[in-house]
OpenMM code with the backbone's topology and positions (N, CA, C; nanometers):
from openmm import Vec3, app, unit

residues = "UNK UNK UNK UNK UNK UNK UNK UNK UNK UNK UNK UNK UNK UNK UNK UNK UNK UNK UNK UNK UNK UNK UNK UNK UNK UNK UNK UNK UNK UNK UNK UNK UNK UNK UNK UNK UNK UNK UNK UNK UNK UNK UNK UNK UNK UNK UNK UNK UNK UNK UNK UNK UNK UNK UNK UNK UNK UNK UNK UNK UNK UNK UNK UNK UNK UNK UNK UNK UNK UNK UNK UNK UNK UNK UNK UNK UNK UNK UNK UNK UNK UNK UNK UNK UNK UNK".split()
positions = [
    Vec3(18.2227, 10.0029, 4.4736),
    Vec3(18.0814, 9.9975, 4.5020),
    Vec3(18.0419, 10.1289, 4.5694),
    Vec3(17.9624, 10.1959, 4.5140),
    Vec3(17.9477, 10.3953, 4.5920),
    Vec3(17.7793, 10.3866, 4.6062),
    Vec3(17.7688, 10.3909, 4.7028),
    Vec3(17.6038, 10.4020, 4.7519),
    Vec3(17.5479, 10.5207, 4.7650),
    Vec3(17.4276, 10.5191, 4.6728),
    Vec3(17.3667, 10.6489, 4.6267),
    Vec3(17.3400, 10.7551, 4.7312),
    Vec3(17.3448, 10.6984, 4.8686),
    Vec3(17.3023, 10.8381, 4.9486),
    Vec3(17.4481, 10.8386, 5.1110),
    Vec3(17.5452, 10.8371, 5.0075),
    Vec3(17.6999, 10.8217, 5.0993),
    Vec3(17.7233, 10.9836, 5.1519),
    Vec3(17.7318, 10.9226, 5.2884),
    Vec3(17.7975, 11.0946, 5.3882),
    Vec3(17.6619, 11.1066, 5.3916),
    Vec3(17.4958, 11.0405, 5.3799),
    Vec3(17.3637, 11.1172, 5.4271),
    Vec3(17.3189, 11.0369, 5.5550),
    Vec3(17.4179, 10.9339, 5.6091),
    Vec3(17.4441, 10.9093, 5.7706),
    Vec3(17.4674, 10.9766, 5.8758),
    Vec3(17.5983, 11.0267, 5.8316),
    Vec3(17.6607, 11.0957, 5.9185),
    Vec3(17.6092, 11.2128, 5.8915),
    Vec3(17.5303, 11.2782, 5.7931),
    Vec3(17.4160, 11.4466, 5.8088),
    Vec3(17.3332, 11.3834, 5.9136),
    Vec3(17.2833, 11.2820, 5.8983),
    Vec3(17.2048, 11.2966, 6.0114),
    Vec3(17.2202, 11.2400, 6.1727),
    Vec3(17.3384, 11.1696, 6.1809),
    Vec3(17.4275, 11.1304, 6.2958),
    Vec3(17.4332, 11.2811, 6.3655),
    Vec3(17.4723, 11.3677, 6.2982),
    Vec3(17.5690, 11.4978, 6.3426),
    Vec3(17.4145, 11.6066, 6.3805),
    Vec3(17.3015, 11.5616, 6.3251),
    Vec3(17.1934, 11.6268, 6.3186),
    Vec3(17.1397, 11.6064, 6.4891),
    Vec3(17.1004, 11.4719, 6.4765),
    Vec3(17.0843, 11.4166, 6.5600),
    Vec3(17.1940, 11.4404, 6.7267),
    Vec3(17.2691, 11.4304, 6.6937),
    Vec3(17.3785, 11.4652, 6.8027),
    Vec3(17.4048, 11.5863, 6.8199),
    Vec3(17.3619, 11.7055, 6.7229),
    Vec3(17.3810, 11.8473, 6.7624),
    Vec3(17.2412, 11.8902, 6.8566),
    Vec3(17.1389, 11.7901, 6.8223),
    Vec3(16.9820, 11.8166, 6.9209),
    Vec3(17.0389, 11.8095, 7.0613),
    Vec3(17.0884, 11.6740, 7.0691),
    Vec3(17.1118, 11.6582, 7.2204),
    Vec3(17.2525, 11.7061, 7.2541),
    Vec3(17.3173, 11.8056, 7.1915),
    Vec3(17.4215, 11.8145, 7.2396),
    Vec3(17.3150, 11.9778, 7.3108),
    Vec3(17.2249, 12.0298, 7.2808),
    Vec3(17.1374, 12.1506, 7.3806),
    Vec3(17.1222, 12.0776, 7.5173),
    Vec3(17.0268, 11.9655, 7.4951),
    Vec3(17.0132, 11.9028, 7.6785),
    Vec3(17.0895, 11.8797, 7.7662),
    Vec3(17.2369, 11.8284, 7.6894),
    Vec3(17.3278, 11.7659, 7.7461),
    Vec3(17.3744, 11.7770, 7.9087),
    Vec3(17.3792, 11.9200, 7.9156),
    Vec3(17.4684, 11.9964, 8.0369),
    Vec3(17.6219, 12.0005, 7.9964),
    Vec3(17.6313, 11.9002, 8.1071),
    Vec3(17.8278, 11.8911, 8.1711),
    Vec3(17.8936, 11.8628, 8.0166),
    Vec3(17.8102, 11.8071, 7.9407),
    Vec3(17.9034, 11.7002, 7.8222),
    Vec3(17.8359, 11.8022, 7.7083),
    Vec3(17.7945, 11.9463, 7.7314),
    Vec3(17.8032, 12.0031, 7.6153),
    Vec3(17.8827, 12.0097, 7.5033),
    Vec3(18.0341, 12.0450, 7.5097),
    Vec3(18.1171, 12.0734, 7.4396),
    Vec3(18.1502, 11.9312, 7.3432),
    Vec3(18.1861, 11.7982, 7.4429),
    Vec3(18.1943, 11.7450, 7.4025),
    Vec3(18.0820, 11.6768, 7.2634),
    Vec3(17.9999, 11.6725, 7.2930),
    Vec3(17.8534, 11.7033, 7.1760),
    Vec3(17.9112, 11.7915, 7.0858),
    Vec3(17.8834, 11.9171, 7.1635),
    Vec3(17.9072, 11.9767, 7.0314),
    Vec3(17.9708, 11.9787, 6.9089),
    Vec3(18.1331, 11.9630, 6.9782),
    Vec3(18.2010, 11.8872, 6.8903),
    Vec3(18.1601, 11.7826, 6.7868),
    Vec3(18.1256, 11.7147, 6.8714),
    Vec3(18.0901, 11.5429, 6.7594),
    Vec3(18.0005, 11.5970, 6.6932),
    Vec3(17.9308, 11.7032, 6.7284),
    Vec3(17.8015, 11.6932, 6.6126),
    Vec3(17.8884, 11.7773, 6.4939),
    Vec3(17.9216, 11.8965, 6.5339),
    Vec3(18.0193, 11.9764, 6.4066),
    Vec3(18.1310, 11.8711, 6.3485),
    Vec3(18.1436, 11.7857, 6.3775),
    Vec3(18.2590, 11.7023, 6.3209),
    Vec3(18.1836, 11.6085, 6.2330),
    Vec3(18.1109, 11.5242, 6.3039),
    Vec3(17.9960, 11.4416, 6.2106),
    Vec3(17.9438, 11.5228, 6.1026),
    Vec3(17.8200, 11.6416, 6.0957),
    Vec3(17.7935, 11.7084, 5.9844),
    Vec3(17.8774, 11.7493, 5.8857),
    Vec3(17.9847, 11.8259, 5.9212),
    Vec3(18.1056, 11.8958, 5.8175),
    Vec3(18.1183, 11.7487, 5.7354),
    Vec3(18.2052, 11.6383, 5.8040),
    Vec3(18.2444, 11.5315, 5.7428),
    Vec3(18.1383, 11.4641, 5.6058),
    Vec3(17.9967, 11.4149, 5.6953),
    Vec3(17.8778, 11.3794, 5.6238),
    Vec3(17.8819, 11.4951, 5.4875),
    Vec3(17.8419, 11.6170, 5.5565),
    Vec3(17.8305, 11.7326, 5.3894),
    Vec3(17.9711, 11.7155, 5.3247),
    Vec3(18.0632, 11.7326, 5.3114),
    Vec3(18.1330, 11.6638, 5.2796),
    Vec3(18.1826, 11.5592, 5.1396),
    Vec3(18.1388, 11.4405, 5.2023),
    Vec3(18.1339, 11.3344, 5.1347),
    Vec3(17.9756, 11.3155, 5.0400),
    Vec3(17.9081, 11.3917, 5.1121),
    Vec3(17.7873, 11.4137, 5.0700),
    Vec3(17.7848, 11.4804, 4.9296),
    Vec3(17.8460, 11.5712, 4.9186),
    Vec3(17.8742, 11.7188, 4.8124),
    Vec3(17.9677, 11.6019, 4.7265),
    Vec3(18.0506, 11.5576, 4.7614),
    Vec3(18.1769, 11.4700, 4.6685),
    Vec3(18.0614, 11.4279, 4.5876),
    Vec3(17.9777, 11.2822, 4.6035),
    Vec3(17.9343, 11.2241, 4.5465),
    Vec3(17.8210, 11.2707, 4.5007),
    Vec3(17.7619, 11.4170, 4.5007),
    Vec3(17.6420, 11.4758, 4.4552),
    Vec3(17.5226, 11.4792, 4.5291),
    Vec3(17.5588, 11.4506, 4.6283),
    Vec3(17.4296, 11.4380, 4.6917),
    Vec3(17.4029, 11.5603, 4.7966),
    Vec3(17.2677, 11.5815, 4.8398),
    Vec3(17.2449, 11.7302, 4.9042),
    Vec3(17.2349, 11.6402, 5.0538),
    Vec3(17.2430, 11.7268, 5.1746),
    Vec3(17.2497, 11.7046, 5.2584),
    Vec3(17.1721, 11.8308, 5.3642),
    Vec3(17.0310, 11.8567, 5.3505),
    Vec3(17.0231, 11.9553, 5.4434),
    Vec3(17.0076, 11.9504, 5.5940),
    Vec3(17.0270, 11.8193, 5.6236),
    Vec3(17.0197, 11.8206, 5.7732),
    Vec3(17.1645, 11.7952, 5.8004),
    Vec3(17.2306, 11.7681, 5.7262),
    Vec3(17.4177, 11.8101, 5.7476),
    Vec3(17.4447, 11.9940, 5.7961),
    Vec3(17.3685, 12.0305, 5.7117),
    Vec3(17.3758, 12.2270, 5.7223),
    Vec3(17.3108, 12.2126, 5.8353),
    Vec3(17.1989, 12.1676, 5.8876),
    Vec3(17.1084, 12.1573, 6.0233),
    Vec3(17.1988, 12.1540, 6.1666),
    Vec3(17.2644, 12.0542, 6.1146),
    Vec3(17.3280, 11.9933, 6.2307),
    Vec3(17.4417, 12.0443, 6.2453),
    Vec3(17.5400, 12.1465, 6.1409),
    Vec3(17.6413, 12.2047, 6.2229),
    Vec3(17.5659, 12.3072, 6.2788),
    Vec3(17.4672, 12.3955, 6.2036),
    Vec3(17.4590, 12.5531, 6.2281),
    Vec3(17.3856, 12.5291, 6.3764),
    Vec3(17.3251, 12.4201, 6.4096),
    Vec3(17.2802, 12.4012, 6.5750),
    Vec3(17.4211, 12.3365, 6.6802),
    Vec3(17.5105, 12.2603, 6.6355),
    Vec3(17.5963, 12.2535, 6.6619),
    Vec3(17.7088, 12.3725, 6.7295),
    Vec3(17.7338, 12.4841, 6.6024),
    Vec3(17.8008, 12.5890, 6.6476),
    Vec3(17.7291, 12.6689, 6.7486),
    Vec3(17.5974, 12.6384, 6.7306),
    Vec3(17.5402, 12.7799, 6.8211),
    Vec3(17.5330, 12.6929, 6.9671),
    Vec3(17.4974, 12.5722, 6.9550),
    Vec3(17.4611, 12.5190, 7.1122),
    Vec3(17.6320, 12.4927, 7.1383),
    Vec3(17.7333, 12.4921, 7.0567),
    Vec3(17.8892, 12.5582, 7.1312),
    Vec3(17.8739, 12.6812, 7.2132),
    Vec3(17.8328, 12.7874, 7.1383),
    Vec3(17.8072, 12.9056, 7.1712),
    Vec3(17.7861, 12.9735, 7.2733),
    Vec3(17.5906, 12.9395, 7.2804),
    Vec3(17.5163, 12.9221, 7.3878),
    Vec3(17.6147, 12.8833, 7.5227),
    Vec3(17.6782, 12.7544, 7.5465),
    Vec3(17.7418, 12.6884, 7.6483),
    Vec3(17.8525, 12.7512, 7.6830),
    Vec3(17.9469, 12.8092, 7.5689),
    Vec3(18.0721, 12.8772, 7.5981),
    Vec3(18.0443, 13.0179, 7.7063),
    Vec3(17.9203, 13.0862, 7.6111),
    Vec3(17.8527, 13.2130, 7.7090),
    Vec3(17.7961, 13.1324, 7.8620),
    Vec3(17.7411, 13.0711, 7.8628),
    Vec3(17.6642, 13.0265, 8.0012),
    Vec3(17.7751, 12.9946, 8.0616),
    Vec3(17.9191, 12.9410, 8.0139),
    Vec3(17.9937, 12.9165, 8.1529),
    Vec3(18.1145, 13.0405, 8.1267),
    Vec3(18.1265, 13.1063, 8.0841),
    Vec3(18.1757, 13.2237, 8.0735),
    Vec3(18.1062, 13.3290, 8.1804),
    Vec3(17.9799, 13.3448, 8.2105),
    Vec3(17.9285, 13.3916, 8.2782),
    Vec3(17.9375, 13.3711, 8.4239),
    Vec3(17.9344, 13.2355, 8.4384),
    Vec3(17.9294, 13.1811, 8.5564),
    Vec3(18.0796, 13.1652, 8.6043),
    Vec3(18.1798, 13.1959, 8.5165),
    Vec3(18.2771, 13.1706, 8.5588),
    Vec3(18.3249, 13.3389, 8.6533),
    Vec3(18.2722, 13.4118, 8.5072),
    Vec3(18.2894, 13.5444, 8.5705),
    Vec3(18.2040, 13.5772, 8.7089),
    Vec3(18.1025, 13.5122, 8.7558),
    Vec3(18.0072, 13.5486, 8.8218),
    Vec3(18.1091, 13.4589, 8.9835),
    Vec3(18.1391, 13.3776, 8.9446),
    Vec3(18.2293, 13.3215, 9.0253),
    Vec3(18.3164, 13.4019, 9.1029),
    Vec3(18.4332, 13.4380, 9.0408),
    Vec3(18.5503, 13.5481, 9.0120),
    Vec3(18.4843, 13.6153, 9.0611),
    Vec3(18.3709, 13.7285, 9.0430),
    Vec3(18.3363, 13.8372, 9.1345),
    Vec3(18.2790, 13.8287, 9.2711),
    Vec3(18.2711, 13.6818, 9.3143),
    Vec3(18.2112, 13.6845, 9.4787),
    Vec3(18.3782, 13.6198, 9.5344),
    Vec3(18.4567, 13.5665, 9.4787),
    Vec3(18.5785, 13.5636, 9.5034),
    Vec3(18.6715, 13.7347, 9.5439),
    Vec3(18.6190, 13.7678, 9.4851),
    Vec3(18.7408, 13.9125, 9.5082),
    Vec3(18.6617, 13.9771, 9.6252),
] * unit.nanometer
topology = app.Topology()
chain = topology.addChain("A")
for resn in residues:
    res = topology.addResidue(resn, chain)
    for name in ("N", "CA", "C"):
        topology.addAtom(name, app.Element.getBySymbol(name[0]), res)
């Protein structure tokens, strides 16, 4: 039984969860993750069975960047740390 719009859940699970993985704060990464894991998976299964998925592409390419974004902001602060330490 293959349902005509299979893996276009999880595009938008991962869509959805890459939005709030920006507000998040402390539980950035963790977001982020789930959202790049959800989209890839969704496009995916999405592409298998023919179907387009553009909020799958939505939701990693905000995904990787709000990784990004967060990796730099505590990279900074870590360094910013480290220099009132020494």
């Amino acid at each position: 039984m293959s349902c005509n719009n299979s893996g276009q859940g999880l595009c938008i699970a991962g869509f959805v969860v890459s939005l709030l993985s920006l507000w998040l704060g402390m539980y950035f990464c963790i977001a982020s993750i789930v959202a790049i894991v959800l989209s890839a998976v969704g496009m995916h299964i999405a592409q298998k069975n023919g179907n387009g998925c553009g909020l799958g592409i939505a939701g990693l390419v905000i995904g990787i960047v709000s990784l990004a974004i967060w990796i730099i902001v505590l990279a900074s602060a870590a360094s910013l740390v480290l220099s009132f330490l020494a």
